[in-house]
C-alpha positions as CSV (number, residue, x, y, z in Angstrom):
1,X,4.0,-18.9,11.6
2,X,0.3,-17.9,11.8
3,X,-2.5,-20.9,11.5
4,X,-4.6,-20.2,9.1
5,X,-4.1,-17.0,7.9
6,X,-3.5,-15.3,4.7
7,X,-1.1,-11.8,3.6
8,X,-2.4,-10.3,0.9
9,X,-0.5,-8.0,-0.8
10,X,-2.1,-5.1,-3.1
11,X,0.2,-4.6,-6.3
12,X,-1.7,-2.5,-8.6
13,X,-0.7,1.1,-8.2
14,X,1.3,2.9,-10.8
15,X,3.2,5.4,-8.7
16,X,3.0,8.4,-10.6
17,X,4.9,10.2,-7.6
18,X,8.0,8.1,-8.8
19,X,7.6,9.7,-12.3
20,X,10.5,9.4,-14.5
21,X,11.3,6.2,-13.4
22,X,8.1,5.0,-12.6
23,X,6.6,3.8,-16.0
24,X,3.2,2.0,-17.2
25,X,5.7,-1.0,-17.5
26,X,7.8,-0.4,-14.3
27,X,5.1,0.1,-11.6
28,X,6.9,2.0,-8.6
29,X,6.5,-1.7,-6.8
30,X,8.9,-3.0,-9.0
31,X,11.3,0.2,-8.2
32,X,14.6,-0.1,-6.5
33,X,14.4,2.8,-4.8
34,X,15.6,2.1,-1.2
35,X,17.9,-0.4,-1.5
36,X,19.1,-3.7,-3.9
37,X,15.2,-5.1,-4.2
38,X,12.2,-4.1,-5.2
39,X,9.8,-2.7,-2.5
40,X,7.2,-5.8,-3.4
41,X,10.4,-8.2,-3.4
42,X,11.2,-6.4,0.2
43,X,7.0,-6.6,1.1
44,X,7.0,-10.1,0.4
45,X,9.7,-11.3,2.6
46,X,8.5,-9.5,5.1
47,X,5.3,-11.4,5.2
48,X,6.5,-14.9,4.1
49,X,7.5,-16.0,7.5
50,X,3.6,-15.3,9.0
51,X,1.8,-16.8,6.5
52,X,4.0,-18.8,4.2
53,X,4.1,-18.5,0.7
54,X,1.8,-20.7,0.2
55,X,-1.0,-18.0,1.2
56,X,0.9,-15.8,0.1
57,X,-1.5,-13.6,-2.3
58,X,-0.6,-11.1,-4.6
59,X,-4.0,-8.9,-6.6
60,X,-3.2,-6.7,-9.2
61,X,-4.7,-5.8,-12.6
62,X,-4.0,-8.0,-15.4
63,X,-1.6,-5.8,-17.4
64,X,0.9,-6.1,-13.8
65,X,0.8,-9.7,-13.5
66,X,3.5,-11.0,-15.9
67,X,5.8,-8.1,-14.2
68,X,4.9,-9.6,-10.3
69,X,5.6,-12.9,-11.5
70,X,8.8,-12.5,-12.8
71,X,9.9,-10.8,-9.8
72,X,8.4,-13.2,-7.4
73,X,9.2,-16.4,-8.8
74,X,9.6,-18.4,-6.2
75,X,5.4,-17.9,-5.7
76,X,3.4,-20.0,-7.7
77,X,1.3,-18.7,-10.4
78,X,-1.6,-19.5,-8.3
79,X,-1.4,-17.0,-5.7
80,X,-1.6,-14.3,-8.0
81,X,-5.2,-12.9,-8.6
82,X,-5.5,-10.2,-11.8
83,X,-7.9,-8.0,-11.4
84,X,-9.7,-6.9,-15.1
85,X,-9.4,-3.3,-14.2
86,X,-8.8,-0.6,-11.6
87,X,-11.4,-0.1,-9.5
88,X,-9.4,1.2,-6.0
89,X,-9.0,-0.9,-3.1
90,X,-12.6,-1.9,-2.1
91,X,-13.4,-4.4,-4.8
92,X,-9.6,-5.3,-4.9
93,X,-9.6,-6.3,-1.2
94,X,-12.9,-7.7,-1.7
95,X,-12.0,-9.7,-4.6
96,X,-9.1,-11.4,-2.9
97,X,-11.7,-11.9,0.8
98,X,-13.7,-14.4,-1.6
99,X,-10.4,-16.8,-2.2
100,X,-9.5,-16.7,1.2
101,X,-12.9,-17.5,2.2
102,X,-12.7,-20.0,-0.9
103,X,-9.8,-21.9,0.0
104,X,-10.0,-21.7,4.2
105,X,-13.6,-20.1,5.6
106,X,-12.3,-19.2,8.5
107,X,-9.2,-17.2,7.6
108,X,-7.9,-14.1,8.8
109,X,-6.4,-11.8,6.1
110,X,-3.3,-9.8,6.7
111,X,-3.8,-7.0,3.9
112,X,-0.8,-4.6,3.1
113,X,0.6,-2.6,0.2
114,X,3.8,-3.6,-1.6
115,X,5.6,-0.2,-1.5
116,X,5.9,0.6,2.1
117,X,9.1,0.7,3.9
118,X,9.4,-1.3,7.4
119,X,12.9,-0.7,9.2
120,X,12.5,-3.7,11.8
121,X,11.2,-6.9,10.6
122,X,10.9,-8.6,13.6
123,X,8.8,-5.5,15.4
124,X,6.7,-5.8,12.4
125,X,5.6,-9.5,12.4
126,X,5.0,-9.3,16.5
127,X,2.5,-6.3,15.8
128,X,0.7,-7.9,12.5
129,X,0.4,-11.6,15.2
130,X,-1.1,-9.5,17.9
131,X,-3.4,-7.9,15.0
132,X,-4.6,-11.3,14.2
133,X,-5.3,-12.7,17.7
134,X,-7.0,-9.7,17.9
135,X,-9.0,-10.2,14.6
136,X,-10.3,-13.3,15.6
137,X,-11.1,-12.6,19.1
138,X,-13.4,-9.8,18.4
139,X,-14.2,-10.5,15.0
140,X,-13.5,-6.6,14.4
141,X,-11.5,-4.9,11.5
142,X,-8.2,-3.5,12.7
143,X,-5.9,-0.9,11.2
144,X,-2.4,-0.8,12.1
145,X,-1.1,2.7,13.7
146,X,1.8,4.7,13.1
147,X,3.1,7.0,16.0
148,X,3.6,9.9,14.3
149,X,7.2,11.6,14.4
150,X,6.3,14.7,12.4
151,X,2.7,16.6,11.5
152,X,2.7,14.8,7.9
153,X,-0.5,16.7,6.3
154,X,0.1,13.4,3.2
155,X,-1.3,11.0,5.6
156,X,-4.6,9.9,7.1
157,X,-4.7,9.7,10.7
158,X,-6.8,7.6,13.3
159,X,-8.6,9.2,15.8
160,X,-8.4,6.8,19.1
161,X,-11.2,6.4,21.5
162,X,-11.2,4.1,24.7
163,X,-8.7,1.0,25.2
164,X,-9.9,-2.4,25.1
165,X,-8.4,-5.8,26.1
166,X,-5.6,-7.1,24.5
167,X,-2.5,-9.2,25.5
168,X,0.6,-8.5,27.0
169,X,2.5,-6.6,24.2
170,X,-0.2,-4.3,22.5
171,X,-3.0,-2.1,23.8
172,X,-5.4,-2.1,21.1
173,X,-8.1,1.0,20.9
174,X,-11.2,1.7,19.6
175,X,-11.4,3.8,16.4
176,X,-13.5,7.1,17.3
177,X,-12.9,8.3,13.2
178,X,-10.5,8.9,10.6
179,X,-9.3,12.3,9.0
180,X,-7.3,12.1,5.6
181,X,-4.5,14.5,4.6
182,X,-5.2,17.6,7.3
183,X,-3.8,21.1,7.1
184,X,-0.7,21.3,9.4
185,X,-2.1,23.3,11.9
186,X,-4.9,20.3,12.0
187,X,-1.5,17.4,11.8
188,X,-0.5,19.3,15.2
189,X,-3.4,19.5,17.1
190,X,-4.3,15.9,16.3
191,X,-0.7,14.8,16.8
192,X,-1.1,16.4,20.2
193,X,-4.2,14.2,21.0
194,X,-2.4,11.4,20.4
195,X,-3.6,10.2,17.4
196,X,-1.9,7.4,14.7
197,X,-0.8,7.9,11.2
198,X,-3.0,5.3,9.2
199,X,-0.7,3.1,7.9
200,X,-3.1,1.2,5.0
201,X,-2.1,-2.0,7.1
202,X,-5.4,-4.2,7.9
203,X,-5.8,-7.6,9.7
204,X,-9.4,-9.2,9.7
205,X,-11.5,-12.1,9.2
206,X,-12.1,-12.5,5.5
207,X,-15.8,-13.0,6.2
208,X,-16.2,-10.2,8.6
209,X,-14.9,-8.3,5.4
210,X,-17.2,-9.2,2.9
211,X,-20.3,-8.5,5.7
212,X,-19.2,-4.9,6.2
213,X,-18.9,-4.6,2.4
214,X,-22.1,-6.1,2.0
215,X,-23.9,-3.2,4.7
216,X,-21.7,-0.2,3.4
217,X,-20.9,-1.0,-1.0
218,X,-23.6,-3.4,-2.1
219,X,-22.6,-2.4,-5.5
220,X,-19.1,-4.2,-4.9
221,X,-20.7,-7.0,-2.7
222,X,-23.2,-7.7,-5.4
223,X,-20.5,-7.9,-8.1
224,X,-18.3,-10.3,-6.0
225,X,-21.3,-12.1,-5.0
226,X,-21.8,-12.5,-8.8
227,X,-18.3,-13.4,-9.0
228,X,-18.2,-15.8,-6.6
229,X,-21.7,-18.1,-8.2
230,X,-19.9,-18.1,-11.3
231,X,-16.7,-19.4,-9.4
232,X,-19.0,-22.7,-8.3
233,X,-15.8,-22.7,-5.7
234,X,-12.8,-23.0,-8.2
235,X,-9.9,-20.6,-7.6
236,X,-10.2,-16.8,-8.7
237,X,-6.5,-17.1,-9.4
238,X,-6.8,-19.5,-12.7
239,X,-10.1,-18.2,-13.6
240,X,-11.3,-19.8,-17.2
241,X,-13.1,-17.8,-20.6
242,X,-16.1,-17.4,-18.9
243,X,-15.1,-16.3,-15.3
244,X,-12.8,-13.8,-16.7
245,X,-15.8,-12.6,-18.9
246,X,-18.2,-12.5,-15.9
247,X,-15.3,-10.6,-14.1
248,X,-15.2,-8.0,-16.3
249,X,-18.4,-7.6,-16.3
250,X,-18.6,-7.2,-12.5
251,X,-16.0,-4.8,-12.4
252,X,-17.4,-2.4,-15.2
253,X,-20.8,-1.9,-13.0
254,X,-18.3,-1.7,-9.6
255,X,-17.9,1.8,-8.3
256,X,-14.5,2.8,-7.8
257,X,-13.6,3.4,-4.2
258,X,-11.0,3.1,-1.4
259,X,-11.4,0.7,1.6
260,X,-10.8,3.3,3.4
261,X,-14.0,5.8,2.5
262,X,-16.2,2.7,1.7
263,X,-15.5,0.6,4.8
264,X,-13.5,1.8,7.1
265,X,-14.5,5.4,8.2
266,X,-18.4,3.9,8.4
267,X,-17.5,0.8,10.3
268,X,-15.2,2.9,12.7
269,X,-18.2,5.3,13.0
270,X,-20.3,1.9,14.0
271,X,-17.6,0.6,16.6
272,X,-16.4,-1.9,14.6
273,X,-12.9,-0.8,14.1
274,X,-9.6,-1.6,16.1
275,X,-6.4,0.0,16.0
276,X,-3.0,-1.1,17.3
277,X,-0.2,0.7,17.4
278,X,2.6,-0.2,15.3
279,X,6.2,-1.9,17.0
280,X,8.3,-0.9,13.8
281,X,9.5,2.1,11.7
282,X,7.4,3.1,8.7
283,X,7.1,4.8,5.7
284,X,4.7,4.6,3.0
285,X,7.0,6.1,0.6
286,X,5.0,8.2,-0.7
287,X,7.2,10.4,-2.9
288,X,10.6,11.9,-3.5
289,X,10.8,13.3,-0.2
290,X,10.3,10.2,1.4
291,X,12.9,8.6,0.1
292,X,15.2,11.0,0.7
293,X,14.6,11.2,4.4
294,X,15.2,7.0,4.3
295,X,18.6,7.4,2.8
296,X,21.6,7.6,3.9
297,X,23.0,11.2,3.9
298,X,26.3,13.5,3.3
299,X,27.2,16.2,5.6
300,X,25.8,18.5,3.5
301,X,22.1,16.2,4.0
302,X,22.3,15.2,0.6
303,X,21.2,11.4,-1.0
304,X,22.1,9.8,-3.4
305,X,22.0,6.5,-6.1
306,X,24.6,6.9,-8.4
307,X,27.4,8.9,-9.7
308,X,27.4,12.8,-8.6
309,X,29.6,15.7,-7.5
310,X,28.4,19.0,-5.7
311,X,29.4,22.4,-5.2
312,X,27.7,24.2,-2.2
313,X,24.8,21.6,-2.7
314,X,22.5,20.8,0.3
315,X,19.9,18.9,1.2
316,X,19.4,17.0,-2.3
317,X,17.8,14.0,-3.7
318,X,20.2,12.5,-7.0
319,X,19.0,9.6,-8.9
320,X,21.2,9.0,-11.5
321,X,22.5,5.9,-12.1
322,X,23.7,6.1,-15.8
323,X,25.4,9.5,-15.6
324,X,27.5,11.6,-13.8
325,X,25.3,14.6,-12.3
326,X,26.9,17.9,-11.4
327,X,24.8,20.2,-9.0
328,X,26.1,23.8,-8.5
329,X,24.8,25.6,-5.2
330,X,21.5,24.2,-5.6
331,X,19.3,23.3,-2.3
332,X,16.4,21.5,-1.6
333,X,16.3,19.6,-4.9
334,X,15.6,16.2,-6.6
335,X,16.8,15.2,-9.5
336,X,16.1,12.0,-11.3
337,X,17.7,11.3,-14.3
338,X,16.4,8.3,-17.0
339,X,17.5,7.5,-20.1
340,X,14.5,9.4,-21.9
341,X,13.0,12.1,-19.4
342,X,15.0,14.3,-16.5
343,X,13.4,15.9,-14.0
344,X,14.6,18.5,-11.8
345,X,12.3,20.1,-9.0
346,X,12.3,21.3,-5.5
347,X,12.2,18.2,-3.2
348,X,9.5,20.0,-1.1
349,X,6.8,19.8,-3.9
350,X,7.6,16.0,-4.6
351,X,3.9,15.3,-4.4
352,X,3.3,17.0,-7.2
353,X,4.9,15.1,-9.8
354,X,1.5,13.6,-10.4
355,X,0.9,16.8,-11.8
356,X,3.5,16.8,-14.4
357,X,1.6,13.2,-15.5
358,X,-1.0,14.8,-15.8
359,X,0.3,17.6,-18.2
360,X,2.1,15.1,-20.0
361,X,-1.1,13.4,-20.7
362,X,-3.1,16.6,-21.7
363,X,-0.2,17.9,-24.2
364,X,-0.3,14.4,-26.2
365,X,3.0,13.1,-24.6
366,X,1.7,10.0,-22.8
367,X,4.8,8.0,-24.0
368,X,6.8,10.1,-21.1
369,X,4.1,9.0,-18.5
370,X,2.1,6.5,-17.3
């Protein structure tokens, strides 16, 4: 296990992706989609053994928390931080940077999403230890890499300059710059230069943190300082009347903003960004698709979770887990059936179910979304 270090894990998306069966009660995190847990139940035994539960911390927004609770029971209520609204990553990350600091100064934050997919446990705690030697050694931010196996145009990548000095395992490398979701042409040619997928996977100091939001979003570093004052060094995580007011007020004035565009791509652009490569299989699970490729398959390449029968189909995604499903010569096609919305698409536009949210929302028929 890790001295003195935290994993934080970032629980506040909605997963509009996952739409039917992600809901503005049923977060994807709290989706088994992959297997017989949730992917936050599946995050959080991955990172228990590194930091124990104990700092173990979970940050969402307050309408989440009774959900994360429940499903992680065995944490105590006081490693869950709520969040009063929103606001993206950067005054998320930020928020939980000033408990760590709160509760050990000198602490090193592991900081991953819940609803990524790791295939090799082991390979992924001996990448995330190397991360945090290297995190204290050179008090620089590092991003964990993917290798990429396919030009993904969904994903950032991480443009790789010169090697530094790092142990026996891992060569860590400078970060020359990020470039988010490129054409595919673009996914080639960086592919080809040997550039990493950006897996949203960060190891740090919590203090280095908070002194590179401080330079680059003083907005969000003025709010937390704010934040923090009122605190008078009580825990974030059982915050009384007036902390939660002061909160909220904080948060309202915040902009709203990634990690990645606040932080990140300015401190790589300053040298003060490591990456190291990943030693595991990934996936961010990102959409339909995604899933699909992490299932188990038929001859035929199709997936599926529940009860279905085909005739000529191929290379399909079936979620159905209350009904039988009969597909009829149809390719290339998801399908996810819930008890009060179906939705039947081609698997290559997955991404876009967001969209169908969206119109949901517009034509009055936000009970459907999320």
């Amino acid at each position: 296990m890790l001295t003195n270090s935290f994993s934080v894990i970032i629980a506040g998306g909605k997963g509009t992706r996952f739409w039917p069966l992600s809901r503005a009660r049923r977060p994807k995190q709290l989706l088994k989609i992959i297997g017989r847990k949730s992917l936050i139940e599946e995050t959080a035994e991955r990172v228990y053994p590194l930091s124990g539960q104990k700092q173990t911390l979970v940050v969402t927004v307050a309408d989440q928390v009774k959900a994360l609770r429940r499903e992680l029971n065995t944490l105590s209520k006081h490693n869950f931080l709520a969040e009063p609204q929103g606001k993206n990553t950067a005054p998320c990350i930020g928020l939980a940077a000033l408990e760590v600091i709160n509760r050990h100064p000198d602490a090193v934050m592991i900081v991953l999403p819940a609803d990524h997919w790791v295939g090799d446990r082991a390979g992924f705690r001996r990448t995330l230890k190397a991360a945090a030697a290297l995190a204290k050694q050179h008090e620089q931010l590092i991003t964990i890499g993917i290798r990429p196996n396919c030009p993904e145009t969904g994903y950032g990548y991480i443009v790789k300059g010169k090697a530094v000095a790092g142990n026996n395992s891992s060569t860590p490398f400078r970060v020359n710059r990020f470039t988010e979701k490129p054409t595919y042409a673009a996914a080639q040619r960086l592919i080809r230069q040997g550039s990493l997928w950006n897996s949203g996977i960060f190891v740090w100091k919590a203090s280095v943190l908070l002194e590179l939001l401080a330079r680059y979003q003083p907005a969000i570093a003025s709010g937390l300082e704010s934040i923090k004052h009122a605190a008078s060094g009580h825990s974030l995580a059982n915050p009384g009347i007036r902390l939660r007011a002061i909160m909220a007020r904080e948060y309202s004035k915040m902009p709203s903003v990634s990690i990645d565009y606040g932080v990140m791509e300015k401190a790589g652009s300053a040298g003060k960004v490591l990456t190291l490569e990943a030693d595991f299989d990934w996936s961010d699970v990102g959409s339909w698709s995604a899933v699909h490729r992490l299932l188990r398959k038929d001859g035929n390449g199709n997936a599926s979770q529940g009860r279905w029968l085909g005739v000529g189909a191929k290379n399909c995604l079936i979620h159905a887990p209350d009904r039988l499903v009969a597909l009829i010569g149809i390719e290339n096609a998801v399908i996810v059936d819930t008890p009060d919305a179906l939705l039947v698409g081609d698997l290559n536009r997955s991404q876009e179910v967001r969209e169908v949210v969206e119109e949901l929302n517009r034509k009055g028929l936000g009970s459907y979304g999320i």
